[in-house]
C-alpha positions as CSV (number, residue, x, y, z in Angstrom):
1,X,15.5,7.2,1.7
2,X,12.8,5.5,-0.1
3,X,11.2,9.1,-1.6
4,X,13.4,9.9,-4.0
5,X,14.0,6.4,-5.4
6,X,10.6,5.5,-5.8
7,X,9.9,9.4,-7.1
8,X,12.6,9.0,-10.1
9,X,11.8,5.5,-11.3
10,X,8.0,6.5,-11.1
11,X,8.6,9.6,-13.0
12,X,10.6,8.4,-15.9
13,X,7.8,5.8,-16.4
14,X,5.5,8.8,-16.5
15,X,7.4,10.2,-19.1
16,X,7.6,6.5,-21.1
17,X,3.9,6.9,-21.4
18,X,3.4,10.8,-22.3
19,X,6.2,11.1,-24.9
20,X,5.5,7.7,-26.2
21,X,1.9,7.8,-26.4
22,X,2.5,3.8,-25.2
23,X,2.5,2.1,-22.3
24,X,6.2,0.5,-21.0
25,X,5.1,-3.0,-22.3
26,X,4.4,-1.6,-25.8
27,X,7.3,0.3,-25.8
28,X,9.7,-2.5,-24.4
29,X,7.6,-4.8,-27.4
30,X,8.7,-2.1,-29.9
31,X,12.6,-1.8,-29.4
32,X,13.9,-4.7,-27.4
33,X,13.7,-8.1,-27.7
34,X,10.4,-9.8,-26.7
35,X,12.4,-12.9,-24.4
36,X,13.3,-10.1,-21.8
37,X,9.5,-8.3,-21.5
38,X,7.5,-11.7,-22.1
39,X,10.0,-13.3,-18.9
40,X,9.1,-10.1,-16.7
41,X,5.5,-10.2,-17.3
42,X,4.8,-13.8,-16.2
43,X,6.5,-12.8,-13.2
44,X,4.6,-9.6,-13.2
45,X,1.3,-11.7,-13.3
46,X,2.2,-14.4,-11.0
47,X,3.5,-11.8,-8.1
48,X,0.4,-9.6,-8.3
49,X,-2.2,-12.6,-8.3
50,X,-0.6,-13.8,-5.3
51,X,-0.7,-10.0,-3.7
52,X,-4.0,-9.5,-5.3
53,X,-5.5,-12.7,-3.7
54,X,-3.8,-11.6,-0.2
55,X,-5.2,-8.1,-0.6
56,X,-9.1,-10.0,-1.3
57,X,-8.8,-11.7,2.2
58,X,-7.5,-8.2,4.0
59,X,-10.8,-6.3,2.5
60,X,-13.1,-9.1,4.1
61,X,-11.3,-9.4,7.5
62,X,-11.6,-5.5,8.0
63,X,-15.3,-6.0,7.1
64,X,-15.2,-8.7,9.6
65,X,-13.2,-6.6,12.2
66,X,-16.8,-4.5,11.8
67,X,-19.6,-6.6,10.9
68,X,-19.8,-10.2,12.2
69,X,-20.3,-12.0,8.9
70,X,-17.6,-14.7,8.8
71,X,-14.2,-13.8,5.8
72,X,-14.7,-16.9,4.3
73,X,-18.6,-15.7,3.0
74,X,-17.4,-12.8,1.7
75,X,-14.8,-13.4,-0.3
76,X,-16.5,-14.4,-3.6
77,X,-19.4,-11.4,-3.1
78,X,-15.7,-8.7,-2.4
79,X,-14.1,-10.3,-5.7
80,X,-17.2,-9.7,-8.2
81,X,-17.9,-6.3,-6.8
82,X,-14.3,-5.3,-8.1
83,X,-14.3,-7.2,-11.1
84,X,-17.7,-5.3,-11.7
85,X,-16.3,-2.3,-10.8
86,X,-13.3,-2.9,-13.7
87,X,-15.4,-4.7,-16.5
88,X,-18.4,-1.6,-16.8
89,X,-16.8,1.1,-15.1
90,X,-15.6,3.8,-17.2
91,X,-11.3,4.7,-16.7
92,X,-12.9,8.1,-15.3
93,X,-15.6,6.5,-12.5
94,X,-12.4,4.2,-11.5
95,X,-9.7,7.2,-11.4
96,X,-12.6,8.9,-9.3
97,X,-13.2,5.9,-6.7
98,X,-9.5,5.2,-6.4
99,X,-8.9,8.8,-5.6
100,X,-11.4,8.8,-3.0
101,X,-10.2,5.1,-1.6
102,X,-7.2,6.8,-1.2
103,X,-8.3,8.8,1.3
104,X,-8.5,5.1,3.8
105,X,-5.0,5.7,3.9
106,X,-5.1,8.7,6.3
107,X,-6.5,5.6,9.0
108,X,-3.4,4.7,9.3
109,X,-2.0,8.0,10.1
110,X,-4.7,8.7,12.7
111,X,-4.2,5.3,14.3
112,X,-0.4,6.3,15.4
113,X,-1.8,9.1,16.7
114,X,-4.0,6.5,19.3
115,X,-0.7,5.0,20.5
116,X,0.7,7.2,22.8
117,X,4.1,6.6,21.8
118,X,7.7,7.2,23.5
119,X,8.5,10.6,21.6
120,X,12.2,9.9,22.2
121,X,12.1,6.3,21.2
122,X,10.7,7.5,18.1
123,X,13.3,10.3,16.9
124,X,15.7,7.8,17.5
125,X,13.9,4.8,15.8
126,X,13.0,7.4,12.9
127,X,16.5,8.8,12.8
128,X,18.9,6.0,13.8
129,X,19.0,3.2,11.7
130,X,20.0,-0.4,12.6
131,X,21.3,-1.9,10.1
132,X,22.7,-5.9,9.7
133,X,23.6,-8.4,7.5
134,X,21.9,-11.2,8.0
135,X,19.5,-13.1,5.8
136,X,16.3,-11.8,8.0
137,X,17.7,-8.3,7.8
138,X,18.4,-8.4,4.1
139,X,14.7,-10.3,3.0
140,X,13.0,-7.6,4.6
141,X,14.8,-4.7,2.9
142,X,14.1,-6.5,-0.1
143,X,10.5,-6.7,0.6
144,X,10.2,-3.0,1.6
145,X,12.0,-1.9,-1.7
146,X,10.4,-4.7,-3.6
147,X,6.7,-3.5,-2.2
148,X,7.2,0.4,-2.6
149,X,9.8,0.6,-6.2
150,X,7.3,-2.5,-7.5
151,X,7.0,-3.5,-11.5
152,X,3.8,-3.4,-11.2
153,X,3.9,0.5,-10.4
154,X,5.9,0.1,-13.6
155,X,3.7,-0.5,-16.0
156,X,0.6,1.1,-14.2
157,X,1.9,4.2,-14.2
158,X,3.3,4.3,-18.1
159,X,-0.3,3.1,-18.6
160,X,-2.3,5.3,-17.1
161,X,-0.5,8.3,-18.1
162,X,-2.0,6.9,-22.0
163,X,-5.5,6.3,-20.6
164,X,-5.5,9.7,-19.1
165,X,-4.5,10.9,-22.8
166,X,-7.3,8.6,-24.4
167,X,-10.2,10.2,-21.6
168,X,-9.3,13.4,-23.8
169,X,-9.8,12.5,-26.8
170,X,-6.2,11.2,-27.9
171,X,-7.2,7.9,-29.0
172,X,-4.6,7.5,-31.7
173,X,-1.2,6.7,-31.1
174,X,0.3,9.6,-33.2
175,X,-2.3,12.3,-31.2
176,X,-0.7,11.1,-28.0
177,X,2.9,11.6,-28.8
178,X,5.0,13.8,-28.0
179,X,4.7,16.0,-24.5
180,X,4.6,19.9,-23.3
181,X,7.1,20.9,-20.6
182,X,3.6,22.2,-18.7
183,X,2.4,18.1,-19.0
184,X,5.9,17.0,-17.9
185,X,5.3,19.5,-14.9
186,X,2.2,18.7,-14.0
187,X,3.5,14.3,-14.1
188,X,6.5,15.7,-11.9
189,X,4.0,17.6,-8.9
190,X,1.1,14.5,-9.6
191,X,4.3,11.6,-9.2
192,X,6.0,13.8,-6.4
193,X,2.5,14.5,-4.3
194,X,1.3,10.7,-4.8
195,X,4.8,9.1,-3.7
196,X,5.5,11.6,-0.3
197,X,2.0,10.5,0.8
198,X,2.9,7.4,0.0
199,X,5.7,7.0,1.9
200,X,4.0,9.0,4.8
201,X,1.5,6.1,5.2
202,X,4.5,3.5,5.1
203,X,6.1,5.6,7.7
204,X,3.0,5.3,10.1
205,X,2.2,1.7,9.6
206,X,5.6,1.1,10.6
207,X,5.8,3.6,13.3
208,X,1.9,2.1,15.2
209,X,3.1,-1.3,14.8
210,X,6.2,-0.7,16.5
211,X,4.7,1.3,19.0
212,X,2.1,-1.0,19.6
213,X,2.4,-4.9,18.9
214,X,6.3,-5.3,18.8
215,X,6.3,-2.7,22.1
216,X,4.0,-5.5,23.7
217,X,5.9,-8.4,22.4
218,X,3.6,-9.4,19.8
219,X,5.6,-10.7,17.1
220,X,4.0,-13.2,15.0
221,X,0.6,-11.7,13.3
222,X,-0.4,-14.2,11.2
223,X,-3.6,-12.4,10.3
224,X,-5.1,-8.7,9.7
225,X,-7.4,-9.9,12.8
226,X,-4.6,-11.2,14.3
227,X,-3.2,-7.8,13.9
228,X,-6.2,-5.4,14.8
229,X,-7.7,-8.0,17.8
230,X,-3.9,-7.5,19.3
231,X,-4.2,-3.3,18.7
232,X,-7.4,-3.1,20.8
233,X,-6.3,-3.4,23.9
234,X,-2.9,-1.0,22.8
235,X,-4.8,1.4,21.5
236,X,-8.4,1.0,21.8
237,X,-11.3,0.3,20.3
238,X,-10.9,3.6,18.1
239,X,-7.7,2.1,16.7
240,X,-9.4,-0.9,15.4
241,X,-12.2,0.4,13.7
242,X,-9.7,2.5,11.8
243,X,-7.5,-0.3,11.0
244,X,-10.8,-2.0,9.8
245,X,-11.0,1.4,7.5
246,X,-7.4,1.0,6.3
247,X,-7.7,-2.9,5.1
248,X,-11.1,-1.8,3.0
249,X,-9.7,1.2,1.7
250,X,-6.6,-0.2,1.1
251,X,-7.6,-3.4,-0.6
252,X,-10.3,-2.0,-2.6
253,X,-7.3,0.3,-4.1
254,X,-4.5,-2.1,-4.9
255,X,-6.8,-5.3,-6.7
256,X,-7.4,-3.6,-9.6
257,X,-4.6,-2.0,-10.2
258,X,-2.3,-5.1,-9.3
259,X,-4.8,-7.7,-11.7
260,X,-4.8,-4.1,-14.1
261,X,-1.3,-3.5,-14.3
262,X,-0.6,-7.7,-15.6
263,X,-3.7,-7.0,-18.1
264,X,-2.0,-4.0,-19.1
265,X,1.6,-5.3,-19.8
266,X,0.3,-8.6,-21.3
267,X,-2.2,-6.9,-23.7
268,X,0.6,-4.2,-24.9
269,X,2.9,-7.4,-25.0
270,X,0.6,-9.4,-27.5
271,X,-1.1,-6.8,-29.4
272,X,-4.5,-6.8,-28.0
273,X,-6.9,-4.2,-27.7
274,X,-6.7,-2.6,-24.2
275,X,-8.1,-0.4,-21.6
276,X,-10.4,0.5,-19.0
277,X,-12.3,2.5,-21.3
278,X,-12.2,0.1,-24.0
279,X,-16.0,-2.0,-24.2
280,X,-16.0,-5.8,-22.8
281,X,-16.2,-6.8,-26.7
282,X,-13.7,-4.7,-28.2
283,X,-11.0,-5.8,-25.5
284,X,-12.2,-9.5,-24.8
285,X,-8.5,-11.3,-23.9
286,X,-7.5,-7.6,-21.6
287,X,-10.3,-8.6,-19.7
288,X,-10.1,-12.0,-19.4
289,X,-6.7,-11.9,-18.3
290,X,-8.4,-9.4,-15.3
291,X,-11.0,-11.6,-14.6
292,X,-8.4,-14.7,-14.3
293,X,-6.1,-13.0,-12.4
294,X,-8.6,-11.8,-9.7
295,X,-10.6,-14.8,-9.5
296,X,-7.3,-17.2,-9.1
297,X,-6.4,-14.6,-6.3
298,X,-9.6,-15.3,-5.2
299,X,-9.1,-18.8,-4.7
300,X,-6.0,-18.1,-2.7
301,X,-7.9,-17.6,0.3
302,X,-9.8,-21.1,0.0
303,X,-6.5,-23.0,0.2
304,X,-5.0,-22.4,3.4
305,X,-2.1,-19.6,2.2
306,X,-1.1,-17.5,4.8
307,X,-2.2,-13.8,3.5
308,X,0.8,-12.1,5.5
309,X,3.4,-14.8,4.6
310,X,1.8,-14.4,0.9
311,X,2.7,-10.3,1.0
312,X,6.1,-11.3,2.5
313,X,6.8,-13.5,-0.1
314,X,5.7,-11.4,-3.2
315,X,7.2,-8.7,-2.2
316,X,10.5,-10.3,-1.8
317,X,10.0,-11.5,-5.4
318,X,9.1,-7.7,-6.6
319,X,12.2,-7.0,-4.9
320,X,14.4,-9.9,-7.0
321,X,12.5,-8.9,-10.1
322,X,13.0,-4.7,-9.6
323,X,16.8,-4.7,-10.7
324,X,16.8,-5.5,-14.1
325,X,13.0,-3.7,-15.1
326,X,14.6,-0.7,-14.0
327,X,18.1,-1.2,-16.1
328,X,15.5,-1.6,-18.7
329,X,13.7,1.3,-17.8
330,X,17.3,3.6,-18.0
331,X,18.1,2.1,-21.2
332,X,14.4,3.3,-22.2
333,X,14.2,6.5,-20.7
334,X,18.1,7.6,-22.2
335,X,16.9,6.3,-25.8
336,X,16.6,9.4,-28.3
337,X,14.7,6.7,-30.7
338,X,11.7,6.7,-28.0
339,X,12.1,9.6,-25.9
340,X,13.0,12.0,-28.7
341,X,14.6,15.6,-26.6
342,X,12.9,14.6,-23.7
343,X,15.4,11.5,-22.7
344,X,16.2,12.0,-19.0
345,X,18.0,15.0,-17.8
346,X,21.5,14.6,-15.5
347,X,19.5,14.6,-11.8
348,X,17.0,12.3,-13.3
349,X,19.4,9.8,-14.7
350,X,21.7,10.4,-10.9
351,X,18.5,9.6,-8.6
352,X,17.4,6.6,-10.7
353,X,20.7,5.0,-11.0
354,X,21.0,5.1,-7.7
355,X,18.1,3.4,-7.2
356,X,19.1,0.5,-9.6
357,X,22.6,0.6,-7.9
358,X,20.5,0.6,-4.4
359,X,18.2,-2.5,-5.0
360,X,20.9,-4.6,-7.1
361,X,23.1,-4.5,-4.3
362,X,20.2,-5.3,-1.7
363,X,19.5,-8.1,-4.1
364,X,22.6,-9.5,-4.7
365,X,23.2,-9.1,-0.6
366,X,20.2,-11.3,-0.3
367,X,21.2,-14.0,-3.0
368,X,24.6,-14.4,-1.3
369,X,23.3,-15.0,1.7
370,X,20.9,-17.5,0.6
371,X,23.7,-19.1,-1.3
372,X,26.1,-19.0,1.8
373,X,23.2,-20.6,4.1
């Protein structure tokens, strides 16, 4: 269900970014007023700090799940490699380690495949869905729609569509506008690939840890060691060195683009200079708002949060805050002013209204219950 949602709201932010030469913060900046982008950011920011900080404490408990050096020591060593990674790294060394971080994912995969699951028990879990109405069933559809159709995919991927164009050569705004139906192609197959893997992952964490821990009655993981110390004996030792895989790769991956994709929107918002390829002293307040994002993250895991209730919670949020981005992002993607010919096409405008449609009412759902309680 999720595929096509998350494939049409990702693609018409694509398509923000090729035919507008601009990122969707710029663009919002541009044509609507700056209350309703400047509001979404700071929530933007706040969310992915939070998630960023949670995702800084998964990396070091999968390196401790391997190595026994204690996650409190190597938090602060974990932080600076990525903020190094993001201050003198060029876009095309970080587009080149994401894309090969990406390839962690496929632990997860493997791990299900460890499990020795009920075959029947999964057609029907897969196929069958059991749906309430309560406020526990409701929070977490939020959070899974809130984590997978997520602003901050938003913004990254209008974004990096522009610093893809600028890695050519395109570094003025009127060289990058404007798109080919062979680059509009190319967005559609790169958006379609990224989001089915996507979703393939999802599928399999779900899947292992349903198989494994809520099979064996182990409900309330308050930790990713928590998590993989329970898989062990489930699935063996196999199981969690690859989960240990997962939580680096994983981590490593989302940090920078969750403290990148804030930097992004904010930098568009205000006017500053901006990019991964831009130098350290020709983007100072982009990086800074990087660098302060990461390292209050950081600090997260020195206070006592709870990284999985942390996740829970900002993704719920991401979930409340989805709604009315991607209203914004119709209203965007229909506008001949910005879009030109290339405003979205009858299917496009179906599947992503229907996504709106989908996580209003999932939102609304979860508001009224909150309200009732």
């Amino acid at each position: 269900v999720c595929l096509p949602l998350m494939y049409s709201v990702q693609f018409a932010c694509a398509k923000v970014g090729l035919v507008s030469g601009m990122g969707l913060s710029g663009v919002i900046r541009r044509h609507y007023p700056r209350w309703l982008l400047y509001g979404a950011i700071s929530a933007l920011i706040v969310a992915n700090t939070i998630n960023a900080g949670a995702d800084i404490g998964a990396i070091a408990a999968g390196f401790n799940l391997l190595l026994p050096i204690p996650i409190a020591a190597m938090i602060v060593p974990i932080t600076l490699i990525i903020l190094a990674l993001q201050f003198w790294g060029s876009y095309r060394l970080i587009a080149m380690v994401f894309k090969w971080l990406a390839l962690a994912l496929l632990a997860y995969i493997a791990t299900a495949f460890l499990t020795h699951p009920d075959g029947g028990a999964v057609l029907r879990g897969t196929l069958v869905p059991a749906i309430h109405f309560d406020s526990a069933f409701l929070m977490m559809l939020v959070a899974i729609l809130g984590t997978t159709i997520s602003p901050y995919l938003f913004f990254w991927q209008a974004s990096q569509e522009v610093e893809e164009e600028i890695s050519l050569g395109r570094t003025r705004l009127w060289q990058r506008r404007g798109a080919t139906d062979a680059e509009l192609r190319y967005a559609g197959w790169d958006v379609g690939i990224g989001m089915f893997f996507s979703n393939l992952v999802m599928y399999f964490i779900i899947f292992t840890t349903a198989a494994t821990l809520f099979a064996a009655g182990k409900t309330d993981i308050q930790s990713a060691t928590d998590a993989a110390m329970a898989l062990e004996p489930l699935a063996g030792g196999a199981a969690k060195a690859l989960l240990a895989v997962g939580l680096i790769g994983t981590g490593f991956l989302a940090v920078p683009i969750l403290t990148g994709s804030g930097a992004y929107a904010l930098a568009e918002a205000a006017g500053w200079e901006y990019g991964l390829d831009r130098s350290l002293s020709r983007a100072r307040p982009f990086y800074i708002v990087i660098a302060a994002s990461t390292l209050v993250g950081m600090l997260i895991n020195f206070v006592g949060l709870n990284p999985i209730t942390a996740l829970y919670w900002t993704a719920i949020l991401n979930g409340l805050l989805t709604p009315p981005l991607l209203a914004l992002i119709m209203l965007v993607t229909n506008n001949r002013k910005i879009m030109g010919e290339r405003v979205n096409g009858r299917a496009l405008n179906l599947l992503a209204g229907a996504t709106t449609l989908v996580m209003t009412v999932a939102a609304v759902a979860l508001l009224a219950t909150w309200a009732g309680a």
